[in-house]
C-alpha angles and dihedrals in degrees: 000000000000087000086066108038085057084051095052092051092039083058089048086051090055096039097053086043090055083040089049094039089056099039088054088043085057092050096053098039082054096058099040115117093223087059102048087045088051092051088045095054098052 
């Protein structure tokens, strides 16, 4: 029972790391001069 609770929590933790890490990918691609060049010229 507790085994799998700490599993569970263990997979969220994972889950909300990969959700932070993409969230923080998409802001600096947005501010990244390469993207909003990109954006200009099309």
């Amino acid at each position: 029972m507790v085994n799998s609770l700490l599993k569970k929590s263990k997979e969220n933790k994972g889950h909300l790391n990969v959700t932070y890490s993409i969230i923080i990918i998409a802001q600096v691609i947005k501010r990244s001069p390469f993207y909003s060049s990109e954006r200009r010229s099309h």
